[in-house]
C-alpha positions as CSV (number, residue, x, y, z in Angstrom):
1,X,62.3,149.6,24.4
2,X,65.1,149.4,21.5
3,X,68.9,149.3,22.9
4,X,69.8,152.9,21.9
5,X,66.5,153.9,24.3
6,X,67.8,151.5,27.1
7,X,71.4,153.1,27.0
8,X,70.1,156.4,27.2
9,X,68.0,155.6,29.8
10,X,70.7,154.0,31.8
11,X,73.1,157.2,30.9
12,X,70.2,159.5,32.5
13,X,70.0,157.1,35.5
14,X,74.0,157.7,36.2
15,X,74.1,161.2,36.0
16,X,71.1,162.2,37.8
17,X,72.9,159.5,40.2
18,X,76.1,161.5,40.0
19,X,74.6,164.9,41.0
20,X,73.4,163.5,44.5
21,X,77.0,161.8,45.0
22,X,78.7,164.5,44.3
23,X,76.4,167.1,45.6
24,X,76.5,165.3,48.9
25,X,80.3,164.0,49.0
26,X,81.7,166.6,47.1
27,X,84.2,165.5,43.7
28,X,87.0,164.3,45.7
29,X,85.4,162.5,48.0
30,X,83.1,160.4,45.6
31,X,84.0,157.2,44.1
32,X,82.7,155.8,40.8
33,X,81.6,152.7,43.2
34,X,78.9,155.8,45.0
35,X,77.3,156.3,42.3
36,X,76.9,152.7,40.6
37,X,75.3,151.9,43.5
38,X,73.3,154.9,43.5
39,X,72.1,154.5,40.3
40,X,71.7,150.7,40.6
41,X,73.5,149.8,37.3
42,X,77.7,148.3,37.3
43,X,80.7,149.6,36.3
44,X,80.7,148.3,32.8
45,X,77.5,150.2,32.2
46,X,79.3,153.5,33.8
47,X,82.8,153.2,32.3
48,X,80.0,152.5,28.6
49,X,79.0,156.0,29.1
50,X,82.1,157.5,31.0
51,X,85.6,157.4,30.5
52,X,86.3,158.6,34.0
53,X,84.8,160.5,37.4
54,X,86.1,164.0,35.4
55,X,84.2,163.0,32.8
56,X,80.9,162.5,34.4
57,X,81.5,165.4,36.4
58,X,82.1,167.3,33.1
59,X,79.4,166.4,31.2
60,X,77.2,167.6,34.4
61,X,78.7,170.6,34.0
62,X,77.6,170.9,30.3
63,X,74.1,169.5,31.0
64,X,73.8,172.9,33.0
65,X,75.3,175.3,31.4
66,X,72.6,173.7,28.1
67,X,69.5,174.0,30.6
68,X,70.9,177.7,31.4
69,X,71.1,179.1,28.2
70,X,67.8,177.3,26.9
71,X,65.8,178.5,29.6
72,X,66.6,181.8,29.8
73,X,66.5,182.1,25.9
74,X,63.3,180.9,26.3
75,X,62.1,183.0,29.4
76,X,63.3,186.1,27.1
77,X,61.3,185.6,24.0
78,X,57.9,186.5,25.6
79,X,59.3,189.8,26.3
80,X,59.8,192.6,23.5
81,X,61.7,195.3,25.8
82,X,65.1,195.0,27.1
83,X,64.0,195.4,30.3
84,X,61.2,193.2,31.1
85,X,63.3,190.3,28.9
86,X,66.3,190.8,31.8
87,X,63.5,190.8,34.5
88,X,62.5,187.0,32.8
89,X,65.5,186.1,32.8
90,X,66.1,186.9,36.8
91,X,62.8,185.2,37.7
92,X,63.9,182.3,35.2
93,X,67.8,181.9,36.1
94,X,66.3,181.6,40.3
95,X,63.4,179.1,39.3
96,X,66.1,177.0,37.4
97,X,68.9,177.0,40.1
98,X,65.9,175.9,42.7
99,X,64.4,173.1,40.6
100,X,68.5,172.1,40.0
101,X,70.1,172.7,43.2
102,X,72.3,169.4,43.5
103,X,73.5,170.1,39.8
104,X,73.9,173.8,40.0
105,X,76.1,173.2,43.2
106,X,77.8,170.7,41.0
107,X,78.7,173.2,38.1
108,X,78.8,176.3,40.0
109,X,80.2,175.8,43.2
110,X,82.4,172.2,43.4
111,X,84.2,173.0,40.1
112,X,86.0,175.6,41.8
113,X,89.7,175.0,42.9
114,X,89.3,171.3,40.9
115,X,92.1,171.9,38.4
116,X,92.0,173.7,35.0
117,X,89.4,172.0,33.3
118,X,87.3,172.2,35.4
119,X,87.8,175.7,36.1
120,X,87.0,176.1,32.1
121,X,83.6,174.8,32.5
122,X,82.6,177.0,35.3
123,X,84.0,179.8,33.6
124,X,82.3,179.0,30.4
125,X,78.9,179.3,32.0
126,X,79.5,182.2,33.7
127,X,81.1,183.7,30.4
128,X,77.5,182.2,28.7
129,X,75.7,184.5,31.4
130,X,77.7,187.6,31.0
131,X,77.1,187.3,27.3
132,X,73.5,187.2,27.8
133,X,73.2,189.8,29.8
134,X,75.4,192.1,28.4
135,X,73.1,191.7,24.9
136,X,70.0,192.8,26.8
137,X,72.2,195.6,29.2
138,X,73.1,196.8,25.4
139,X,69.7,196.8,24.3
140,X,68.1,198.7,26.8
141,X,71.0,201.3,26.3
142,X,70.2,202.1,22.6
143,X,66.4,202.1,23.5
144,X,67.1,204.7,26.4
145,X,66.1,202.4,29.4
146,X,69.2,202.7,31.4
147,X,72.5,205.5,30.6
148,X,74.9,204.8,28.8
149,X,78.0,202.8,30.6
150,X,80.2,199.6,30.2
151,X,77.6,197.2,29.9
152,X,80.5,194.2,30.0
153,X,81.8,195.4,33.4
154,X,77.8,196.0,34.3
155,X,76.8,191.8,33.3
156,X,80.1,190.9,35.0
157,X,78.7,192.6,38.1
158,X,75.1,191.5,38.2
159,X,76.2,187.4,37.2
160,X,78.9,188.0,40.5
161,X,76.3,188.9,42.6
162,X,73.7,186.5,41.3
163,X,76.5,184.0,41.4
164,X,77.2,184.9,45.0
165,X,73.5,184.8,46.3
166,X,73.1,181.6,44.9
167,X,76.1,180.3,46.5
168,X,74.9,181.3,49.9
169,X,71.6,179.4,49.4
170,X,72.9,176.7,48.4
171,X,75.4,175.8,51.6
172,X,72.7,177.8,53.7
173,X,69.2,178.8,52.4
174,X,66.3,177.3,54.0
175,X,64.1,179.5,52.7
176,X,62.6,179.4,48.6
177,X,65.6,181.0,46.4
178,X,63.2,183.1,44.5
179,X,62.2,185.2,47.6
180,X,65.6,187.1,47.3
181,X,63.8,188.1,43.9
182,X,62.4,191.6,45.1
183,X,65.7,192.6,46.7
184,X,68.1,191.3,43.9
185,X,66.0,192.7,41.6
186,X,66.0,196.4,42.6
187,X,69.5,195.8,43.7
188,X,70.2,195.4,40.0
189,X,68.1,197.6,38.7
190,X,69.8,200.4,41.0
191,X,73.1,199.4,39.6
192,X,73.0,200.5,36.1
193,X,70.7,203.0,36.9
194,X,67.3,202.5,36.2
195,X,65.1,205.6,37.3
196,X,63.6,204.6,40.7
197,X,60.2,205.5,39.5
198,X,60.5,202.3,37.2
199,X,61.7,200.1,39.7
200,X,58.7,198.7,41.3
201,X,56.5,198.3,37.8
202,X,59.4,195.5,36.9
């Protein structure tokens, strides 16, 4: 192993340290000490890689909103109609925040409240969200999928109350996130008014 693969491997080690710290103590409560220990390496090696506790938590913030936007770009490219690319993108966006839970209550939930730059990042995903949606939303409007409408207040809507299902299971859910798929996804459907007739074959 060269040095440039041992200091990554050590940087991987601290973050995926840093989600459980601050996933289970929350950001004010965790200490640069908790997750040393957690990830078994020292403090030079930490303050090597991070400036600071806002740091780390930062660039855990960015290392979501980078796994968000590549796999939902991804989960859309198999898909050629508006439609059926937003219905990937539902099924991928729920798979994701259950594989991540520790980091997406990280990003999504702990940055709120934390001070402006932190509020930046959060916002920044959810803007990254609304953007994608709104293409597709846009998309299915020229082809005739859904009637015309503001498809920016529409994406705002459906990334709130994605945002706010995903919340709940977070602090709450014992049961798989992706079984509120059916009802979030005719939910959202409804919304922007996709023919009930269609519904179901989504």
């Amino acid at each position: 192993m060269t040095s440039q693969d041992h200091a990554q491997e050590t940087r991987t080690r601290i973050l995926e340290a840093a989600v459980k710290v601050f996933a289970t103590k929350g950001y004010h409560n965790a200490k640069v000490d908790d997750i040393v220990s957690e990830s078994h390496t020292s403090k030079g090696a930490f303050y090597f890689h991070f400036p600071s506790k806002q740091d780390i938590f930062l660039a855990l913030s960015d290392t979501f909103s980078d796994l968000l936007e590549n796999r939902l770009t991804e989960s859309m490219q198999g898909q050629t109609h508006g439609l059926e690319q937003m219905d990937a993108a539902l099924t991928s966006i729920l798979g994701l925040f259950s594989q991540y839970r520790g980091l997406a209550k990280v990003a999504l939930v702990q940055a709120v409240g934390l001070g402006a730059v932190f509020e930046e990042r959060r916002r920044a995903i959810n803007d990254k969200l609304t953007r994608l949606v709104k293409m597709r939303l846009d998309q299915a409007v020229c082809a005739g999928s859904v009637p015309r409408q503001n498809t920016e207040i529409a994406a705002r809507a459906w990334v709130g109350a994605l945002g706010e299902v995903v919340t709940h299971w977070i602090y709450a859910g014992e049961q798989p996130l992706e079984e509120s798929l059916p009802a979030l996804r005719q939910f959202l459907a409804r919304s922007v008014g996709i023919p009930e007739e269609r519904i179901p074959s989504l």
